[in-house]
C-alpha positions in Angstrom: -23.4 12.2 -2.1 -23.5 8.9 -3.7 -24.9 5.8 -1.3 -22.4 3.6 0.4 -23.0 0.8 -2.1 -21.6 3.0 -5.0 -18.6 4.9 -3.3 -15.7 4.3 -5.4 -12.5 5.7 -3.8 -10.5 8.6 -5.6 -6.3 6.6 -5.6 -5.4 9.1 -2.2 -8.1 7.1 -0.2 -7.2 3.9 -1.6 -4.0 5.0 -0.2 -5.0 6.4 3.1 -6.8 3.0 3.6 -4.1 0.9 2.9 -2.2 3.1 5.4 -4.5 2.3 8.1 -4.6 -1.1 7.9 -1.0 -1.0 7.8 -0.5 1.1 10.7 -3.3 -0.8 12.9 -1.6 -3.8 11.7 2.0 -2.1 13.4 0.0 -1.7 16.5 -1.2 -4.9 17.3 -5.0 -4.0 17.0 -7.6 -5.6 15.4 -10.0 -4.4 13.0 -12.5 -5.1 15.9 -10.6 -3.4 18.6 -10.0 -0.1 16.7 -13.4 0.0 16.1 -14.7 -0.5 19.4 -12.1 2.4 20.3 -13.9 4.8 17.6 -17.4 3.6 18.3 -18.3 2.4 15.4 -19.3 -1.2 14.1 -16.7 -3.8 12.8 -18.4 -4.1 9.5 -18.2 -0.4 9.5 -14.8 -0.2 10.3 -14.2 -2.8 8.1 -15.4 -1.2 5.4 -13.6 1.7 6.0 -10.5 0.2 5.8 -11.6 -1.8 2.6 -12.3 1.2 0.3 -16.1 0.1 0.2 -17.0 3.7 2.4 -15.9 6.9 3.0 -14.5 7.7 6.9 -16.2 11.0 8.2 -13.1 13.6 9.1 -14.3 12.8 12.8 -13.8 9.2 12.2 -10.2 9.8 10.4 -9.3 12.2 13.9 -10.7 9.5 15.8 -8.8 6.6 14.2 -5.1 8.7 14.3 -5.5 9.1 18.0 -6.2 5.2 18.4 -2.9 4.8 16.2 -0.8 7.2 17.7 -0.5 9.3 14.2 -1.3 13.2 13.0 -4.2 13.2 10.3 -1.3 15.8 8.3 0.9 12.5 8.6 -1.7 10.2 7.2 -2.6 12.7 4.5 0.7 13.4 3.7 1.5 9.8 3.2 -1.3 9.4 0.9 -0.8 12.1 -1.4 3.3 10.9 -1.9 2.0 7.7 -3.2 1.1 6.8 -6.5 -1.1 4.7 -7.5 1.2 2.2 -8.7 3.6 2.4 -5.1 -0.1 2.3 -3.3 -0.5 -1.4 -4.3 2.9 -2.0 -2.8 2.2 -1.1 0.3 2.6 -4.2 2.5 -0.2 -5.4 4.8 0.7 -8.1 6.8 1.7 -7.5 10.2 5.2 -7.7 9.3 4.8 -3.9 8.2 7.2 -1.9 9.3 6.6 2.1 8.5 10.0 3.7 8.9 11.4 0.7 7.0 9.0 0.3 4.3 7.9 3.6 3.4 9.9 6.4 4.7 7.5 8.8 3.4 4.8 7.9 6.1 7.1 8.0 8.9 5.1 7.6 12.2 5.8 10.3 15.0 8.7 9.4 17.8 
């Protein structure tokens, strides 16, 4: 595996990383809280949700539970986006999931 400093991410984690930022973002959390709630770092976390290193499946389990979503949902979500519809993907707190992007609708 490549070192941190050279991951580049494959357009379904760009994705998935918009996504969380989007659905932390619907929850009110911070970037520091959710980490805190994973046990991570906030430059970790940070990072995570930047594209600049990969989330460890634990971390991607741990993260859904925080946000109230399935891993299959975030997954699922990712894969339905294109590249091109990935850099639409809003991500200021105005987000709205069922609104925005039916495709990554979040669990009643």
């Amino acid at each position: 595996m490549s070192s941190a400093s050279h991951y580049s991410p494959t357009p379904e984690e760009t994705a998935i990383c918009r996504l969380l930022r989007a659905y932390r973002e619907h929850e009110g959390l911070t970037a520091v809280a959710l980490a805190e709630a994973i046990g991570v770092t906030p430059a970790t976390y940070r990072r995570i949700e930047q594209g600049e290193r990969p989330a460890s499946l634990l971390q991607l389990q741990q993260i859904c539970r925080v946000l109230s979503i399935e891993l299959d949902d975030l997954a699922d979500g990712a894969k339905r986006l294109t590249p091109e519809r990935s850099s639409k993907i809003p991500s200021s707190k105005s987000f709205a999931c069922r609104e925005t992007a039916p495709c990554i609708q979040r669990p009643n």
